[in-house]
VOGU-3710 file (C-alpha; in Angstrom, 3 decimals, decimal comma):
1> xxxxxxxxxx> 60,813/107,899/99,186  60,318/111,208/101,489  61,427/114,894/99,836  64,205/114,831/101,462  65,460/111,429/100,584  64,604/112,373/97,042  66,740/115,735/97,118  69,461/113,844/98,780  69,218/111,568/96,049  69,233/113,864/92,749
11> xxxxxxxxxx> 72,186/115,826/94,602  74,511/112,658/94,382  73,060/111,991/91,338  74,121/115,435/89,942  77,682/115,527/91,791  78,490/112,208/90,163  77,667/113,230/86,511  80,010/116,403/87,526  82,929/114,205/88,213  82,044/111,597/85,403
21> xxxxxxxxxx> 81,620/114,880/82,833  85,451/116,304/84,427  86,921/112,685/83,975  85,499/112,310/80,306  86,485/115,933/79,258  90,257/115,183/80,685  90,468/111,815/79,051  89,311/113,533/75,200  88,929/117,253/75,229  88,299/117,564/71,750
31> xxxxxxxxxx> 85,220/115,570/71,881  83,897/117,186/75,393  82,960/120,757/75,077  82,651/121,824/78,713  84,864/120,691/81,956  80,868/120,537/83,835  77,669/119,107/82,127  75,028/122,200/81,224  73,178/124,110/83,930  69,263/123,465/83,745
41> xxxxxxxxxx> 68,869/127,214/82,811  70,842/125,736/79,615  68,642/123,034/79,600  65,635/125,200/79,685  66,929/127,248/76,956  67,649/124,175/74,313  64,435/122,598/75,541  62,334/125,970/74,217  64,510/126,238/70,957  63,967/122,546/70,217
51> xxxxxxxxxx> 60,361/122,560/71,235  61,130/118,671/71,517  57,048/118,333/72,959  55,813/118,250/69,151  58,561/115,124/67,957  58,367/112,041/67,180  61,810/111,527/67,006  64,891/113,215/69,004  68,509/112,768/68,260  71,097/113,726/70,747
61> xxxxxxxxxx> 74,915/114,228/69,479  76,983/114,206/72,394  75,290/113,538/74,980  77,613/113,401/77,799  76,582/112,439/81,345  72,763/112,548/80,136  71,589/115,757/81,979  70,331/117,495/78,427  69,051/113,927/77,871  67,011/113,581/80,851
71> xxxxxxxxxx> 65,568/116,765/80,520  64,783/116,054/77,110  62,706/112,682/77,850  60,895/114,802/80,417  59,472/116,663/77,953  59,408/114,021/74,912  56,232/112,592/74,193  54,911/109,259/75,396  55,178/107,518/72,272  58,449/109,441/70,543
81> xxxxxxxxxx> 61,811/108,016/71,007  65,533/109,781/71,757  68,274/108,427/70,053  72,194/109,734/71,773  75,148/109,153/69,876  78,268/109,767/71,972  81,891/108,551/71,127  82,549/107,652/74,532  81,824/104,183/75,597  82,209/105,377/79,534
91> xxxxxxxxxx> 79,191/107,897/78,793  77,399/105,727/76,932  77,317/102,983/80,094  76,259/105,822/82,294  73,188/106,355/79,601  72,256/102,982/79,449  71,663/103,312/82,935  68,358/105,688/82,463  65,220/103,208/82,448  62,883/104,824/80,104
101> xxxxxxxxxx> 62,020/102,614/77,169  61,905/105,445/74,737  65,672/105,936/74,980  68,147/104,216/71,965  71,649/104,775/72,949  74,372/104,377/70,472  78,334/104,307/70,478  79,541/105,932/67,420  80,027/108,967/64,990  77,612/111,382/64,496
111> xxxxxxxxxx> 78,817/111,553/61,350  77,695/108,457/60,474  73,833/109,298/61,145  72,238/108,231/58,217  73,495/104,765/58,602  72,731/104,616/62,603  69,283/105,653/61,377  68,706/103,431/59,119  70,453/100,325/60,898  67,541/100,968/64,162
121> xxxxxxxxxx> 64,623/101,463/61,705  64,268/105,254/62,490  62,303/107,664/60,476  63,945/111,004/59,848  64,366/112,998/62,894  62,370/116,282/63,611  65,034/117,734/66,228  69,071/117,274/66,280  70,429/118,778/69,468  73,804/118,736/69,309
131> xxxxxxxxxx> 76,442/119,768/72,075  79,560/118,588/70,568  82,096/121,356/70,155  82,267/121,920/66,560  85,530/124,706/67,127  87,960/121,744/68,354  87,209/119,236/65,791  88,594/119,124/61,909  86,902/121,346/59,508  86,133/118,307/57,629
141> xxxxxxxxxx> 84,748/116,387/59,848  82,118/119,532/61,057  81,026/119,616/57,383  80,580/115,657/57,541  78,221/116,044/60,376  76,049/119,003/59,568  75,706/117,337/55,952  74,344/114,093/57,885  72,109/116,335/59,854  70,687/117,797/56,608
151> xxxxxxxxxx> 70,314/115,179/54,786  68,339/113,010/57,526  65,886/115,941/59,355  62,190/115,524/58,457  61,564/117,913/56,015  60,062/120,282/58,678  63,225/119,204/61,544  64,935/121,559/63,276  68,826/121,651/64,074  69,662/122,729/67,867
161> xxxxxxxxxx> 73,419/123,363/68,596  74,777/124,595/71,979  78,409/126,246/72,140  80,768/128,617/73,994  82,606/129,683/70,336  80,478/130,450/66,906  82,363/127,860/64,654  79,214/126,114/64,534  77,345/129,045/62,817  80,361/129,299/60,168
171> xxxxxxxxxx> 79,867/125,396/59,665  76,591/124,819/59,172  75,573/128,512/57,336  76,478/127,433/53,522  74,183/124,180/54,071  71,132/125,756/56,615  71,832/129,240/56,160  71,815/131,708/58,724  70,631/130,472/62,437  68,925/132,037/65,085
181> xxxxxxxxxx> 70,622/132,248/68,568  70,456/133,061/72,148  72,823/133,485/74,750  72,857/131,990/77,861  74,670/133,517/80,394  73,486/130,978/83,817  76,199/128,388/82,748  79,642/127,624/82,803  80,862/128,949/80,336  78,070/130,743/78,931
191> xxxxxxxxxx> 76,905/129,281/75,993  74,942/130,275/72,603  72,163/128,247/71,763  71,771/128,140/67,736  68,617/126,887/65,804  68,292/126,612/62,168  64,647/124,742/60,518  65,376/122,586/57,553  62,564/124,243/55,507  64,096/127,932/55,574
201> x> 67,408/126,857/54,435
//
């Protein structure tokens, strides 16, 4: 394939995942947090916080289209694996359509990580990235999750959330304590990115 058959190529590929992200976030907008999938300065910017080169293992929690994911494997070791959970059998179709052997994905709850874990033979994870928006779903069910994530990091993991409102920081502070955070403007809508590490909670 020539350079420009290959730019023709991610283009489509890139316009699709818009309308596929659009159509998901109209059909449950509680469980999408954006109307367009993250821009790759975004991506950059989780990427860095995560520093996903040194895992073994990667979980993804809403992974959408599979932008964040792709970038993620394109950093992710040879031998580590990614695990996506997404709620949305649509997006999970569209994931299962990445080749790349180090990719598990799986249609479920992220609050039920421990058991999805444990059910594939996974270690603990040394990264969560998570781009579920924690400000549109039920107090409750926020806690559920971020205790899951606690409970299951490697005792060094790290905890790497992306949103446009700070209910995520309010969440997670009483079980990770206070995050770090950067703002990324080159998106729509600009987003924070938050990282906590398991050890300094």
């Amino acid at each position: 394939m020539n350079e420009k058959s290959l730019s023709s190529t991610v283009t489509e590929s890139r316009e699709t995942n818009r309308l596929a992200f659009f159509a998901g976030f109209l059909r449950n907008p509680q469980e999408v947090g954006s109307v367009i999938p993250s821009s790759r300065f975004l991506e950059q910017r989780i990427l860095d916080a995560a520093d996903v080169s040194t895992a073994h293992l990667v979980v993804e929690l809403g992974p959408g289209t599979g932008g964040t994911t792709r970038a993620i494997l394109r950093n992710l070791p040879r031998d580590s694996k990614l695990l996506t959970i997404d709620m949305s059998p649509d997006f999970i179709d569209l994931l299962n359509g990445i080749e790349d052997s180090r990719l598990i994905n799986h249609l479920g709850s992220a609050e039920d990580l421990g058991r999805i874990l444990k059910d594939r033979n996974l270690g603990a994870p040394d990264v969560v990235i998570s781009g579920i928006p924690f400000s549109t779903m039920p107090k409750q069910v926020g806690q559920n999750i971020v205790k899951a994530i606690r409970e299951n990091l490697s005792d060094s993991g790290r905890f790497i959330a992306y949103q446009f409102r700070d209910e995520v920081a309010k969440i997670t502070q009483p079980f990770m304590g206070k995050a770090e955070s950067r703002l990324e403007l080159r998106n729509i809508p600009p987003m924070r990115v938050y990282r906590w590490d398991k050890e300094k909670a």
